[in-house]
C-alpha positions, 0 to 999 in steps of 0.5 A, a space after each residue: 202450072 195451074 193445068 199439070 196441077 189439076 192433071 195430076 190430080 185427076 191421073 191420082 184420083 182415076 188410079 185410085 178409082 180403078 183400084 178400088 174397083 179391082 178391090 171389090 171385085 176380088 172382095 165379091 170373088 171371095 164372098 161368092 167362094 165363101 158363100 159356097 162352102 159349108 161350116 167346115 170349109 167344104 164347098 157346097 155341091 149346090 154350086 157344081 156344074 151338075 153337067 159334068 157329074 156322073 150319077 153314082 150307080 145305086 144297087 136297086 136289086 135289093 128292092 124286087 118284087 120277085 118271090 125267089 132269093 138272089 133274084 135281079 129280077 125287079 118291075 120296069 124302071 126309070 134311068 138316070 142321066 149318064 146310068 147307061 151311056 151305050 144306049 141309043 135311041 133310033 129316029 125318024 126323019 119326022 123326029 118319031 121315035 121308033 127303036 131302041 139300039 146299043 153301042 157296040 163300037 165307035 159308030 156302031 149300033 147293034 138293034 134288031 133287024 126289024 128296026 132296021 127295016 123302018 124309016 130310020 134317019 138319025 140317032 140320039 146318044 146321051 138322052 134318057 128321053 126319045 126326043 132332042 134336047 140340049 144334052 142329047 146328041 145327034 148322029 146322021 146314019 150312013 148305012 145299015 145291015 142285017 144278019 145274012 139269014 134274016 127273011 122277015 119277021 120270025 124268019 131267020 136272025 133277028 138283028 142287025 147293025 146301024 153304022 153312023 158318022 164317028 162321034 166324042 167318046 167322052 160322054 158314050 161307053 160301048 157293050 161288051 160281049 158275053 163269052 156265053 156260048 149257051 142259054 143254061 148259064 143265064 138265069 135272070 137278064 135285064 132288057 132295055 128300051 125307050 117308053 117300055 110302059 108308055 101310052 101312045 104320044 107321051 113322051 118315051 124314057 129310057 126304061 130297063 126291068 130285071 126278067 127271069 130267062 125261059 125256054 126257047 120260044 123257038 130254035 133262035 129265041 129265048 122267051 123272058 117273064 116278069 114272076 112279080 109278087 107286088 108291084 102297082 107299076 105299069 108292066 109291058 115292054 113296048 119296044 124292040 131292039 134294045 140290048 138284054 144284059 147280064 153281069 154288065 155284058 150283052 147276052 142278047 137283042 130284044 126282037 119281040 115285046 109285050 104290048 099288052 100292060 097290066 096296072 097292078 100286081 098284088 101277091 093275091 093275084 100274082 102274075 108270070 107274065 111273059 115280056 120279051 123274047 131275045 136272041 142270044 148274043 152267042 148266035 150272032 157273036 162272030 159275025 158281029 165281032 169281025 164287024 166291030 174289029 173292021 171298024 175300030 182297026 184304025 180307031 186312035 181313041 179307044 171307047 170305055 167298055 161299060 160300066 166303066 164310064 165314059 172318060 171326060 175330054 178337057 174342057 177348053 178354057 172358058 172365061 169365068 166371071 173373074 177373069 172376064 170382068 178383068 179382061 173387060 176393066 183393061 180396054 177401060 184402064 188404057 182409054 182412060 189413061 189415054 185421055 189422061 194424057 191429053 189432058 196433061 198436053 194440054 
């Protein structure tokens, strides 16, 4: 009699200790939500998992340094993480980076012909560095081609396309092409790249600088200029195989840029210096558009076409802090019970 008195007892006084630990642990829930919020009840943005935010594209054009109205043009820029998710950074086997490219579709990446003809091995999509890192992601390259015409450096057109192993299309938005069929209807274009100002052996950011078209610097080519008024950021473009944009469209690849850097630029001494020549999107339009039709014919998911953003995948289920420590208090529940038990046989 003595023992199912004292069995009973310990059974009433472990529910008990196991209902006080289910409270406190929702008392703490409550209080880390609360602590999360703002006097009116909003949640604290402190607390977001800043990995699945998407950073809102400020206008920067107001601020240039250009003299003309209504001008895009504006000095060389550091992006933000997710601000142009078709940009690819193109590596080395020894993890060197040695051009830039852009998404055109699934696996494609259009750069020019000359980064074609370097030791590339990978690419990096989803960084604004030119290195890997913990966001960035990699693809292995499966082939390459360049436009039929390209002989060499100044011979023929200038681009060429790097196939790579299908990937997510969750965090990636491609380029859509210009309609453009001629130089007169573009005025000022945006070009883009890795380390445009960077010395040798800093690490390279992804960098894009508002420029202002010029003639053709030969029968394929159009030359870009810097027309700056005041501006103490460093001006170069050392970097080949990005994408020239206008109105969010692609109107050419950089295939020449400007190594030579100049520190400052004041209204006294101002400077039209010449940054990139390009080849215009239109002079290569239908050879790469039967490219990208062949390769996304049997493509099930189709890819955002900037700058529409990448369409985030659910996230599969994760146990959060809640739920992992109730999943972790009920093996604890059954073995005490169970011990309980064979206190009371006993």
């Amino acid at each position: 009699m003595i023992k199912e008195v004292i069995s009973l007892r310990l059974l009433v006084f472990i529910l008990f200790l196991l209902n006080y630990t289910d409270v406190c642990s929702s008392e703490n829930v409550k209080k880390s939500v609360y602590e999360n919020r703002d006097d009116n009840g909003d949640s604290n943005d402190d607390g977001k998992d800043e990995s699945m935010d998407v950073p809102y594209e400020a206008d920067q054009n107001n601020a240039t340094c250009t003299r003309r109205h209504n001008s895009q043009m504006h000095e060389v820029r550091s992006a933000f993480a997710k601000q142009f998710p078709f940009m690819a950074a193109i590596m080395s086997q020894q993890n060197e980076y040695l051009c830039s490219g852009a998404i055109v579709s699934n696996g494609l990446v259009l750069t020019s012909a000359q980064c074609i003809q370097k030791p590339i091995n990978y690419i990096l999509l989803n960084t604004t560095t030119a290195k890997r890192d913990n966001t960035s992601v990699l693809l292995h390259i499966i082939k390459s081609e360049k436009y039929p015409t390209y002989s060499g450096a100044g011979a023929g057109k200038d681009v060429g396309l790097v196939y790579t192993e299908k990937h997510n299309t969750s965090f990636v938005s491609k380029l859509g092409l210009s309609n453009m069929t001629t130089g007169d209807q573009l005025t000022d274009v945006e070009a883009f790249g890795f380390g445009l100002n960077t010395d040798s052996g800093l690490e390279k950011e992804l960098q894009f600088v508002g420029l202002e078209r010029r003639s053709p610097s030969n029968e394929h080519y159009f030359s870009a200029y810097l027309d700056c008024v005041e501006t103490k950021v460093l001006t170069c473009f050392k970097d080949i195989g990005g994408p020239v944009i206008f109105d969010h469209q692609l109107v050419g690849v950089v295939v020449k840029g400007q190594s030579d850097c100049t520190r400052e630029i004041t209204s006294r001494y101002s400077i039209n210096k010449f940054m990139i020549d390009f080849l215009p999107t239109y002079a290569f339009k239908a050879w790469l558009s039967e490219r990208i039709k062949t390769n996304e014919e049997h493509e099930a998911v189709a890819m955002q076409t900037y700058p529409t953003k990448p369409i985030l995948r659910q996230t599969a289920h994760v146990l959060t802090s809640t739920n992992r420590n109730s999943a972790q208090r009920w093996p604890l529940k059954v073995i005490l019970l169970y011990l309980v038990s064979i206190v009371t046989y006993l």
